[in-house]
C-alpha positions as CSV (number, residue, x, y, z in Angstrom):
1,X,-1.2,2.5,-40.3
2,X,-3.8,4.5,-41.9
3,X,-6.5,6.4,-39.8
4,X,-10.3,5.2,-40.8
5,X,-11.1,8.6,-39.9
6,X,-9.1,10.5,-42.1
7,X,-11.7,9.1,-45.0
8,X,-14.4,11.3,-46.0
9,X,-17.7,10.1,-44.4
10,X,-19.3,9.7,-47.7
11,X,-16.9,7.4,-49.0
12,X,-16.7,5.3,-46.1
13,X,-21.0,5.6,-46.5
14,X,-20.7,4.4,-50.3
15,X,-18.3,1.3,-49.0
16,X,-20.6,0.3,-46.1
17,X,-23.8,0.3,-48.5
18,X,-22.2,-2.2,-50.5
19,X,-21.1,-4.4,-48.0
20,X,-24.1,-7.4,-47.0
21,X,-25.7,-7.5,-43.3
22,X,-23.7,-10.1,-42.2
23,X,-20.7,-8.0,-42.8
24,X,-22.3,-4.7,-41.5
25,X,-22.8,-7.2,-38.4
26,X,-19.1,-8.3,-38.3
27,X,-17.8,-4.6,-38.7
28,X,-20.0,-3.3,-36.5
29,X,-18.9,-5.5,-33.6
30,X,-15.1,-5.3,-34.7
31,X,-14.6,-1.9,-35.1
32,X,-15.2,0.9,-32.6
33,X,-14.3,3.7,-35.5
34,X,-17.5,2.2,-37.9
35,X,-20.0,1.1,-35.0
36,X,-22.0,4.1,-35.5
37,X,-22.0,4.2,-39.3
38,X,-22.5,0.6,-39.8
39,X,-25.5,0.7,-37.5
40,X,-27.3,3.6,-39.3
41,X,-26.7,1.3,-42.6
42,X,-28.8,-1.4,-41.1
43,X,-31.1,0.8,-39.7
44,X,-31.7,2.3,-43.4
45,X,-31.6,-1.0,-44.9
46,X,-33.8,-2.9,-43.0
47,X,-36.2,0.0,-43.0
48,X,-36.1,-0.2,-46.9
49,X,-36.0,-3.9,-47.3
50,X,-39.4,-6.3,-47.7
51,X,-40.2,-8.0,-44.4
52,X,-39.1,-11.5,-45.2
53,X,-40.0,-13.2,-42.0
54,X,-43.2,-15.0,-40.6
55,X,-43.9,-17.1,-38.0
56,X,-45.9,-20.5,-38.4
57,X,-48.1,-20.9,-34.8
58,X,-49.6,-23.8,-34.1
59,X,-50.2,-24.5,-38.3
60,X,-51.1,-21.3,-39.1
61,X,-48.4,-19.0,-41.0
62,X,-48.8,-15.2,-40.9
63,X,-46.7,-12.5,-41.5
64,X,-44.6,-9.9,-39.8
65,X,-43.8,-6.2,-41.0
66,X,-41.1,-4.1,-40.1
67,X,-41.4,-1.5,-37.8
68,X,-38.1,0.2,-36.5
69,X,-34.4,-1.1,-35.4
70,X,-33.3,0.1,-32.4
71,X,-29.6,0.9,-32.2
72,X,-29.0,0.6,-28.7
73,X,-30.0,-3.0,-28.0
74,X,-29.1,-4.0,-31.6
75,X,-32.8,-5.4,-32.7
76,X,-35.2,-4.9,-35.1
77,X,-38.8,-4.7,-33.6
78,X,-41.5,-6.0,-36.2
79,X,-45.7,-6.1,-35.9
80,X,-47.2,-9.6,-35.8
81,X,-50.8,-8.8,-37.5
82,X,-53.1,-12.1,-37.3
83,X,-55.9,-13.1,-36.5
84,X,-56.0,-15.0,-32.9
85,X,-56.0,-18.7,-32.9
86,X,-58.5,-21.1,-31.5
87,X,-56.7,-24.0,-29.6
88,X,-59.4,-26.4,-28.0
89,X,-57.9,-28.9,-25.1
90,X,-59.8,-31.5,-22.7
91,X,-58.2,-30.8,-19.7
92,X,-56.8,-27.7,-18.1
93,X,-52.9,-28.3,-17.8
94,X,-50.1,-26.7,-19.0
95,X,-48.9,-27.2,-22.3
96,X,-46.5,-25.7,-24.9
97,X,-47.4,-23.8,-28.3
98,X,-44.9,-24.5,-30.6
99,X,-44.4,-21.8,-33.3
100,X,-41.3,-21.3,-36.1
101,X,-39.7,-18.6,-37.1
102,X,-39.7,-18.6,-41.2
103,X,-37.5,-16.9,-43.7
104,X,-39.6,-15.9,-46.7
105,X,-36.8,-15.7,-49.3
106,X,-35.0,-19.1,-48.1
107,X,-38.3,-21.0,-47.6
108,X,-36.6,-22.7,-44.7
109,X,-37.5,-22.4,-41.0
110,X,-34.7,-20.5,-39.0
111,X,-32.6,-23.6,-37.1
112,X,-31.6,-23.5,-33.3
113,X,-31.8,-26.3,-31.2
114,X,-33.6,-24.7,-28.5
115,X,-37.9,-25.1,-29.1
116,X,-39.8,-21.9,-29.5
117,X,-43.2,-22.1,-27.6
118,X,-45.6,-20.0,-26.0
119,X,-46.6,-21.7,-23.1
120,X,-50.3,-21.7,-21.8
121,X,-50.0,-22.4,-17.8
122,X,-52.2,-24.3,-16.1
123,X,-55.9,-22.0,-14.6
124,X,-56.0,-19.4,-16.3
125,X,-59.3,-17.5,-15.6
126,X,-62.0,-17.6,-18.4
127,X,-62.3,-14.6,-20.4
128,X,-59.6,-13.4,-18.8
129,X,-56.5,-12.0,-21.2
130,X,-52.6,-13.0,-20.2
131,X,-49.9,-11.1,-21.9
132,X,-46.5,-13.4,-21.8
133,X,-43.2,-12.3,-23.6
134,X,-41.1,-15.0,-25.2
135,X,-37.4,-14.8,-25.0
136,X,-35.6,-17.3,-27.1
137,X,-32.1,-16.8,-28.9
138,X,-33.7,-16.0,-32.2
139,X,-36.1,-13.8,-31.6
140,X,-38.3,-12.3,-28.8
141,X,-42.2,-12.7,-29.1
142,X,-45.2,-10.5,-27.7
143,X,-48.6,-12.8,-27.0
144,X,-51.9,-12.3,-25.8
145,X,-53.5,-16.0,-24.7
146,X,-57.2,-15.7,-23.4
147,X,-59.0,-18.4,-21.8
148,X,-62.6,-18.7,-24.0
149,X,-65.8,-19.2,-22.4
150,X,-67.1,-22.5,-22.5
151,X,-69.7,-23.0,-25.6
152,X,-73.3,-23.8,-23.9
153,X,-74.2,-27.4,-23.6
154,X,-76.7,-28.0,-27.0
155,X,-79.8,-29.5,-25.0
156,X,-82.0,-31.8,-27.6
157,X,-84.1,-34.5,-26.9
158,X,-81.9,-37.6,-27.1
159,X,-81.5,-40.6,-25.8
160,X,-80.8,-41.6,-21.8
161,X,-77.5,-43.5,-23.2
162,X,-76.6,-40.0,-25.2
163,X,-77.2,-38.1,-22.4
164,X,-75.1,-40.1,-19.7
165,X,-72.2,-40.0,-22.4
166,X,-72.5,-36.4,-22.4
167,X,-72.5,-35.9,-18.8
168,X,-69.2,-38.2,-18.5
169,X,-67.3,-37.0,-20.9
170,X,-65.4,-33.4,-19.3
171,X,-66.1,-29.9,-21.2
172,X,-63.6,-29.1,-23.7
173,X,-61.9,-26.0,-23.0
174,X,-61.0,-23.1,-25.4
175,X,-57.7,-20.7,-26.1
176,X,-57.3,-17.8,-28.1
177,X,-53.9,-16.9,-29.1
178,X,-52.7,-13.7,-30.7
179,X,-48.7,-13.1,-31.2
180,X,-48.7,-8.9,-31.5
181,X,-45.2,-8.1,-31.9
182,X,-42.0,-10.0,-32.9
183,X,-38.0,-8.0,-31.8
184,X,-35.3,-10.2,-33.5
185,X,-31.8,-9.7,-32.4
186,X,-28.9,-8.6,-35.5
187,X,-27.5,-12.4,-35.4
188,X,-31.4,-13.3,-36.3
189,X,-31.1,-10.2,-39.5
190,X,-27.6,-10.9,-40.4
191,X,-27.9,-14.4,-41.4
């Protein structure tokens, strides 16, 4: 059987270039002589590739661009720049931001059966900023929730009836999310 080594790197460089990332995934895995070769491949691709992912939070899509893969723990770390979503609820409980991760070039959310959320626990302080990491099997998700402060009360001269329905009705409450950074795994890349 012939050595993988006795090949001159270049040519072994040349063969991996062509290959797609879901093979460079497969090899990588499979053999122990290529690991470190097929990994700097995906490191130069993906470095040299458009960002064609995007998350869709809570109805609003944004965009994510590429920042470096890391070698070691096999993901590719991207920046999440958007601006920070309002989210208004009645009552302080906790509840679950759902969010997508989206393939530009397919047009078609990436599937797994498990939901990805950010979830938004119950008293959190006002104006105060929580940072919570995600981990899902897709990808891994950086967000900053902060609890708004309430909007004053508009006082106008109205009616008694007005003003008991304002005094019954509870303060809505406001949420500001911001996603910062996005690390998807190489099964995420290599699809």
């Amino acid at each position: 059987m012939m050595e993988l080594l006795n090949f001159p790197p270049e040519l072994i460089q040349l063969i991996l270039a062509q290959l797609p990332l879901k093979d460079l995934a497969r090899t990588e895995r499979t053999c122990k002589q290529l690991q470190l070769a097929s990994l700097f491949e995906m490191q130069r691709r993906t470095a040299n590739m458009p960002s064609d992912f995007g998350l869709l939070v809570h109805l609003k899509q944004t965009a994510a661009q590429w920042q470096q893969f890391d070698p070691l723990t096999k993901t590719a770390e991207y920046k999440v720049q958007m601006t920070p979503i309002t989210i208004k609820s009645m009552y302080d409980h906790k509840r679950l931001i759902q969010c997508s991760l989206l393939r530009k070039h397919r047009l078609l959310p990436v599937n797994d059966h498990a939901q990805l959320a950010i979830p938004l626990d119950k008293g959190l302080e006002q104006g105060k900023t929580v940072h919570v990491s995600i981990q899902h099997s897709t990808c891994q998700l950086e967000a900053a929730i902060t609890r708004m402060a309430a909007a004053a009360a508009a006082t106008s001269p109205s009616s008694l009836l007005g003003d008991q329905k304002k005094q019954l009705a509870p303060q809505s409450l406001a949420y500001s999310v911001q996603i910062t950074s996005m690390r998807l795994p190489l099964s995420t890349i290599a699809v």
